[in-house]
KEVEXTOR-497373 format. One line per field, with one value per residue: x, y, z of N, C-alpha, C in turn. Coordinates in nm, 2 decimals. Layout:
<fifis>
nxx	(X	...)
nyy	(Y	...)
nzz	(Z	...)
caxx	(X	...)
cayy	(Y	...)
cazz	(Z	...)
cxx	(X	...)
cyy	(Y	...)
czz	(Z	...)
</fifis>
This chain:
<fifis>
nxx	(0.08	0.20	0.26	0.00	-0.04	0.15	0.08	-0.15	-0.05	0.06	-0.14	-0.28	-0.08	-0.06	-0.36	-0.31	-0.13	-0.26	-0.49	-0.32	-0.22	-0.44	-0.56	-0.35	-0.31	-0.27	-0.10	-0.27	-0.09	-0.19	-0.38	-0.50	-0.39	-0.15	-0.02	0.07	0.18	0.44	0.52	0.58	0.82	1.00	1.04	1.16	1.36	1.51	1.59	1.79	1.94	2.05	2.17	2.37	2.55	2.61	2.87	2.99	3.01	3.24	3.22	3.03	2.71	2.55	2.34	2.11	2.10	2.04	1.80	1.63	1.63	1.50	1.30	1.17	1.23	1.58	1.60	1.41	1.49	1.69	1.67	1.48	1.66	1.88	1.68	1.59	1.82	2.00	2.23	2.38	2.42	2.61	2.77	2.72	2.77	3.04	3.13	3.03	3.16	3.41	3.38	3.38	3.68	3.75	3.72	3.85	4.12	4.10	4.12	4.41	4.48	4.47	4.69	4.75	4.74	4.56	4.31	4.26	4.26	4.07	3.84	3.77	3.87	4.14	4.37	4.58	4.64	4.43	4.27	4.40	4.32	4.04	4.04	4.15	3.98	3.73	3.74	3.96	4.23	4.52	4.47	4.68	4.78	4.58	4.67	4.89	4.78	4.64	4.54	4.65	4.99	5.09	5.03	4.92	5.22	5.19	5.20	5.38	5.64	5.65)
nyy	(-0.12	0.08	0.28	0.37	0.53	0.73	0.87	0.95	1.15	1.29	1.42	1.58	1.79	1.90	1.99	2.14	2.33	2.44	2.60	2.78	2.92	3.00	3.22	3.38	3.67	3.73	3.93	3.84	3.74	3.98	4.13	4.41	4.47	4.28	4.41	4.69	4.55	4.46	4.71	4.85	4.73	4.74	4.99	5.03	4.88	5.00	5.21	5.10	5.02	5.29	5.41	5.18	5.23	5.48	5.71	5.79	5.64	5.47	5.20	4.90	4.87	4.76	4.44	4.51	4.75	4.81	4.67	4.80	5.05	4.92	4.85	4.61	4.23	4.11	3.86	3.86	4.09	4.06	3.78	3.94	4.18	4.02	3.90	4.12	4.25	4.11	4.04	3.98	4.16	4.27	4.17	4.39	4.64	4.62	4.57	4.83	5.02	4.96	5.00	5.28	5.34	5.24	5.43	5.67	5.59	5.58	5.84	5.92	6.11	5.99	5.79	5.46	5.37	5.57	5.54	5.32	5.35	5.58	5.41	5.25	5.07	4.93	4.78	4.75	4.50	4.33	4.51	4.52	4.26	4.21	4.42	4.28	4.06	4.14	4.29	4.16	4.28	4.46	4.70	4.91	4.87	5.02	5.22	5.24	5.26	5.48	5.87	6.05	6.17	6.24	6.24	6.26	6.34	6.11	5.92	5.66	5.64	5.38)
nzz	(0.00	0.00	-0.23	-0.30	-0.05	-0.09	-0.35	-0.19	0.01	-0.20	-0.33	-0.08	-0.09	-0.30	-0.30	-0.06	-0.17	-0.40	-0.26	-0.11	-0.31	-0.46	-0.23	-0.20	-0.36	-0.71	-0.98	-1.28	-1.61	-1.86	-1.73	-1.62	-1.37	-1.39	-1.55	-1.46	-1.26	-1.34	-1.48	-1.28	-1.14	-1.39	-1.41	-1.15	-1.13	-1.34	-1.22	-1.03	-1.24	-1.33	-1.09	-1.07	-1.29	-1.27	-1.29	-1.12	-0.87	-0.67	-0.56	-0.47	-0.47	-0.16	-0.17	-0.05	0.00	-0.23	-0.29	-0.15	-0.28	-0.53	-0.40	-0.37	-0.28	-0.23	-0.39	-0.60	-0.69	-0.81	-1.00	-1.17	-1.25	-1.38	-1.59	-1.74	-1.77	-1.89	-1.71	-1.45	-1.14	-1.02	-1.26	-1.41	-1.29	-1.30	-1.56	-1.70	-1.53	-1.62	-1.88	-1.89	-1.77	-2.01	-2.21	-2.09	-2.09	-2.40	-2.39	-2.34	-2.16	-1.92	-1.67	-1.67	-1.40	-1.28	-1.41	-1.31	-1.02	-1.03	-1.10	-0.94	-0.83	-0.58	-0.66	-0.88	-1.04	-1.03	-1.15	-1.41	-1.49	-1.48	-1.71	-1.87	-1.95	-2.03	-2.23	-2.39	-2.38	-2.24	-2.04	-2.10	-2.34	-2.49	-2.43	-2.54	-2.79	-2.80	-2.96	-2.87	-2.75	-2.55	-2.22	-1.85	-1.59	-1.50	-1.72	-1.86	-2.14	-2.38)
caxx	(0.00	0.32	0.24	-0.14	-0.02	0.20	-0.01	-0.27	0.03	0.09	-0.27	-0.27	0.04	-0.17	-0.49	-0.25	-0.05	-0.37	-0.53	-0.24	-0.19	-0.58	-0.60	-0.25	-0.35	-0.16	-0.15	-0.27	-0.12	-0.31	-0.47	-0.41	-0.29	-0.02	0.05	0.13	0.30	0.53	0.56	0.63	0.93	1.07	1.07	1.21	1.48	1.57	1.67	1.87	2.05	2.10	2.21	2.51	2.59	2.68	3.01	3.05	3.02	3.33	3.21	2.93	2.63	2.50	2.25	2.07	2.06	1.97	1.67	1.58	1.63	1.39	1.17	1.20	1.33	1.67	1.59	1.31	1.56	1.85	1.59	1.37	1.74	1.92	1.58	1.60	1.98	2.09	2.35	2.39	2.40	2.80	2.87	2.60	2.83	3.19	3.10	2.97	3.34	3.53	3.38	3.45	3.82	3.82	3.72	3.93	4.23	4.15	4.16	4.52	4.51	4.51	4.81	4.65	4.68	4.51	4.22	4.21	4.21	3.95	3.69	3.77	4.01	4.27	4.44	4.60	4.65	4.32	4.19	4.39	4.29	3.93	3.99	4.16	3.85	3.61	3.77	4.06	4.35	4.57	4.49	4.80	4.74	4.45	4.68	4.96	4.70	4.54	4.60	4.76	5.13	5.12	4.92	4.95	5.32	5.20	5.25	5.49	5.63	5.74)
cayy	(0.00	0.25	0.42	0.44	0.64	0.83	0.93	1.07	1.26	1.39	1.49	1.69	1.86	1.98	2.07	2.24	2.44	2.54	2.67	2.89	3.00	3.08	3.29	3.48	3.79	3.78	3.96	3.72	3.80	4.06	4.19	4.57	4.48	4.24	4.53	4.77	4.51	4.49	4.82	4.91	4.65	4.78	5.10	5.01	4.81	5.12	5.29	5.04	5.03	5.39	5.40	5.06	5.29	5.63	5.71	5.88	5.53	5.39	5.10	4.84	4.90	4.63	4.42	4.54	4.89	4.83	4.55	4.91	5.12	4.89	4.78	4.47	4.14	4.11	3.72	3.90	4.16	3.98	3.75	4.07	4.23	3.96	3.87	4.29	4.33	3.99	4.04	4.02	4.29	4.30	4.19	4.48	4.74	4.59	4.58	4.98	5.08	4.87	5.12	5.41	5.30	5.22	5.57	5.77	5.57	5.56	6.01	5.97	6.20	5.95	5.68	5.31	5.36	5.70	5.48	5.22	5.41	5.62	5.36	5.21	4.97	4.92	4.66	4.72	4.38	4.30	4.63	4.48	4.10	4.25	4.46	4.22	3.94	4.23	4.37	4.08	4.33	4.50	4.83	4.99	4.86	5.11	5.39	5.27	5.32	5.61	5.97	6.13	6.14	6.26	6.25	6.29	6.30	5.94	5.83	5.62	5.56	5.25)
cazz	(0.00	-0.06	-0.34	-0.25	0.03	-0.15	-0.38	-0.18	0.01	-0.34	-0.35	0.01	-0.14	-0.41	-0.23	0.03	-0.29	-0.45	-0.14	-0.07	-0.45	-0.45	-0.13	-0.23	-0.47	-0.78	-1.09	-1.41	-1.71	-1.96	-1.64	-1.54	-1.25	-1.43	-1.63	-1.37	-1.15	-1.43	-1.53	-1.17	-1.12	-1.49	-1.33	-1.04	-1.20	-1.40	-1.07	-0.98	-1.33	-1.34	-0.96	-1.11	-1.44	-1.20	-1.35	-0.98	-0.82	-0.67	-0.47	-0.53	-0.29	-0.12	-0.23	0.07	-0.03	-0.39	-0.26	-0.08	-0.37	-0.62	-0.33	-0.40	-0.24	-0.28	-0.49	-0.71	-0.79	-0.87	-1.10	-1.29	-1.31	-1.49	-1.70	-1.83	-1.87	-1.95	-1.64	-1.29	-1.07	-1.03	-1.38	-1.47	-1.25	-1.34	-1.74	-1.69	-1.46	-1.77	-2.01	-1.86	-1.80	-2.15	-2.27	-2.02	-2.12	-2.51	-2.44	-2.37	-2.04	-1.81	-1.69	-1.64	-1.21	-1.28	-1.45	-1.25	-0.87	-1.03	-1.12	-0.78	-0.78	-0.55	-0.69	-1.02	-1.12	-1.05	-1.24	-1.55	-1.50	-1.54	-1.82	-2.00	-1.93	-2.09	-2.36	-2.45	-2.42	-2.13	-2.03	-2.11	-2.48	-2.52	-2.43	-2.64	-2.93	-2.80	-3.04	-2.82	-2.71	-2.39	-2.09	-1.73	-1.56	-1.45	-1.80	-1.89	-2.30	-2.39)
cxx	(0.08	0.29	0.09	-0.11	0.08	0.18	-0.13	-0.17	0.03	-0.06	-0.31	-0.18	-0.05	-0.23	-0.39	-0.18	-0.17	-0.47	-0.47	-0.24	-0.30	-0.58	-0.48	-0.29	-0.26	-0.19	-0.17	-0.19	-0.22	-0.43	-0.44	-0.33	-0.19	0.07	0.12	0.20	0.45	0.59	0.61	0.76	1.03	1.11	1.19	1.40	1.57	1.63	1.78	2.01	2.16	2.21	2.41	2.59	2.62	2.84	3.12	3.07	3.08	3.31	3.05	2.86	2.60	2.36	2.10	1.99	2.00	1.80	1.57	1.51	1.47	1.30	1.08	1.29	1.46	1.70	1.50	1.39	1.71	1.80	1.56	1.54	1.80	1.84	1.59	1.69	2.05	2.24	2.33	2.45	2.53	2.82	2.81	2.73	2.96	3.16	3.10	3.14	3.45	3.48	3.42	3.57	3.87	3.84	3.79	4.07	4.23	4.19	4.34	4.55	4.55	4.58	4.65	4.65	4.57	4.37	4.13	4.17	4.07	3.82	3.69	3.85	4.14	4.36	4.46	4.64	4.54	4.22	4.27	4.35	4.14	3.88	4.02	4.04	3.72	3.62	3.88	4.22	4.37	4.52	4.55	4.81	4.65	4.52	4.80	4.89	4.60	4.63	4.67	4.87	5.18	5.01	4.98	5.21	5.40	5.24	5.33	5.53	5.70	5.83)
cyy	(0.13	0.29	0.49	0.58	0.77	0.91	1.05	1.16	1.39	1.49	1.60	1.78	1.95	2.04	2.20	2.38	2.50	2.62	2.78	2.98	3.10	3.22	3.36	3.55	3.78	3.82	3.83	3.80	3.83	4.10	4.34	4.55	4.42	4.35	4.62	4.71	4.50	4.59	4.91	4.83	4.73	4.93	5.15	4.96	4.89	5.19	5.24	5.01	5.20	5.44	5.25	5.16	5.42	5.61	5.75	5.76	5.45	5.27	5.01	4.83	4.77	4.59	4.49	4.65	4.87	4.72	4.77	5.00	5.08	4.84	4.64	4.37	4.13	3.97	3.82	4.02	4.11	3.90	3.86	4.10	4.18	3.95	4.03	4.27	4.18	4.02	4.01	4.11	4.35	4.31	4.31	4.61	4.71	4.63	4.77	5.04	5.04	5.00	5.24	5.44	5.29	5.34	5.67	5.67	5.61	5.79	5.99	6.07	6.16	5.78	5.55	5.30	5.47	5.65	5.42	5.25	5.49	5.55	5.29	5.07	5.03	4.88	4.65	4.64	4.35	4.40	4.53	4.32	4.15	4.34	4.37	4.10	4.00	4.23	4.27	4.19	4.42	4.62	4.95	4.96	4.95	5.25	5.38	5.28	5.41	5.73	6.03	6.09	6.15	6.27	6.31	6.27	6.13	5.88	5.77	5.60	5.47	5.21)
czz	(0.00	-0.12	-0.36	-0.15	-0.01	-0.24	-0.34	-0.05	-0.11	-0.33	-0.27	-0.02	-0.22	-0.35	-0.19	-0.07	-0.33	-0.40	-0.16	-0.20	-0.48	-0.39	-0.14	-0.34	-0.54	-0.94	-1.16	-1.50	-1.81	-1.84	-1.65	-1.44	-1.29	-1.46	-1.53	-1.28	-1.24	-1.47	-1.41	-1.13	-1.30	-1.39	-1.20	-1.09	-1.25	-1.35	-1.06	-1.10	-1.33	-1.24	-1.02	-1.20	-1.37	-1.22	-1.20	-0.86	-0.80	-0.64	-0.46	-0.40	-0.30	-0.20	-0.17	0.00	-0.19	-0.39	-0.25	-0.22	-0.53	-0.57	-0.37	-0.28	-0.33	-0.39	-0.58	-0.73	-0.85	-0.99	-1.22	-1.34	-1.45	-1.64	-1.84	-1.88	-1.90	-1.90	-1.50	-1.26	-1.06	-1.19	-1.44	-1.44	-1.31	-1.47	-1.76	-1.64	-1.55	-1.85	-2.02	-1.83	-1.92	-2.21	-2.20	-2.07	-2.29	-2.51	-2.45	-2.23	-1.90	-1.78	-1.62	-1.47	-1.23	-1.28	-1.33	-1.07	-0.87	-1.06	-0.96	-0.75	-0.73	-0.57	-0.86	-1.13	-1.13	-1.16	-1.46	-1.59	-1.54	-1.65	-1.91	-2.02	-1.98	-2.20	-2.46	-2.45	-2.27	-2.13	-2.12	-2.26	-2.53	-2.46	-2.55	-2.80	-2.93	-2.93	-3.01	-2.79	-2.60	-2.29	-1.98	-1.68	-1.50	-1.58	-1.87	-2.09	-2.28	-2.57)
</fifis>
C-alpha cells in the first residue's frame, strides 16, 4: 500500500498548494494589475541600473541597499534584473566601470593607475585582469593606441 499512500500525500500537497496560491493575490497576465505590476518592477529596475551605471560610483552598494532602492526582495531583484539586462547585478556594474576605463584611457590624459584608482580599484592587477577578461587586451594597450602622445606626468612611454 506505498504508493497508494503516497499518492494521496501527493494529493494533500496539491490541495495544500492550490489553497495557498488561491488565497495569495496575484497579478494574471493581460490583467491591469499584471501590467502595472510589471511596469512598476521595470521601473524600479531602472533605478537600480542607473544608480550601477553612476560614473560617480566607486564602490558596489550592497544588495541590501539596492533590494531598498527597487523595493524589492533582494531574490526578485537579482531575477527581474538579470531577465532585463541579461547580467547580474556586479557583472552589470563591473561591465559599466570597464567602459568608462576604457574611454578615459583611449583620451590619452590619463596613466593606467590613474584609470584604475578612479573607477575604484585598488588593486592594479586585479583592475587589468578584469579589463583584460572584458575587452581581450591589457589596459596599457589602449593607451599605447590612443592619439595622443602625452598624458599625465603618471605616463609612462614605452
Amino acid at each position: 500500500s506505498f504508493p497508494t499512500r503516497r499518492s494521496s500525500d501527493l494529493l494533500l500537497a496539491e490541495k495544500f498548494l492550490y489553497s495557498f496560491i488561491n488565497k495569495t493575490p496575484q497579478p494574471q497576465p493581460g490583467s491591469v494589475n499584471w501590467a502595472k505590476a510589471k511596469e512598476k518592477d521595470v521601473e524600479a529596475l531602472r533605478e537600480v541600473m542607473k544608480m550601477l551605471s553612476d560614473a560617480q560610483l566607486h564602490k558596489f552598494p550592497s544588495i541590501e541597499t539596492l533590494s531598498k532602492t527597487a523595493m524589492m526582495s533582494s531574490t526578485k531583484l537579482k531575477t527581474r534584473f538579470k531577465q532585463i539586462y541579461g547580467m547580474k547585478l556586479y557583472e552589470f556594474y563591473n561591465h559599466h566601470r570597464l567602459l568608462q576605463a576604457r574611454e578615459m584611457l583611449r583620451t590619452g590624459n590619463y596613466s593606467v593607475k590613474q584609470v584604475g584608482v578612479n573607477i575604484g580599484f585598488s588593486n592594479l592587477s586585479n583592475f587589468a585582469k578584469a579589463f583584460r577578461k572584458e575587452f581581450g587586451i591589457l589596459p596599457r594597450e589602449i593607451l599605447r593606441s590612443s592619439p595622443q602622445t602625452t598624458a599625465g606626468p603618471d605616463r609612462r612611454s614605452n
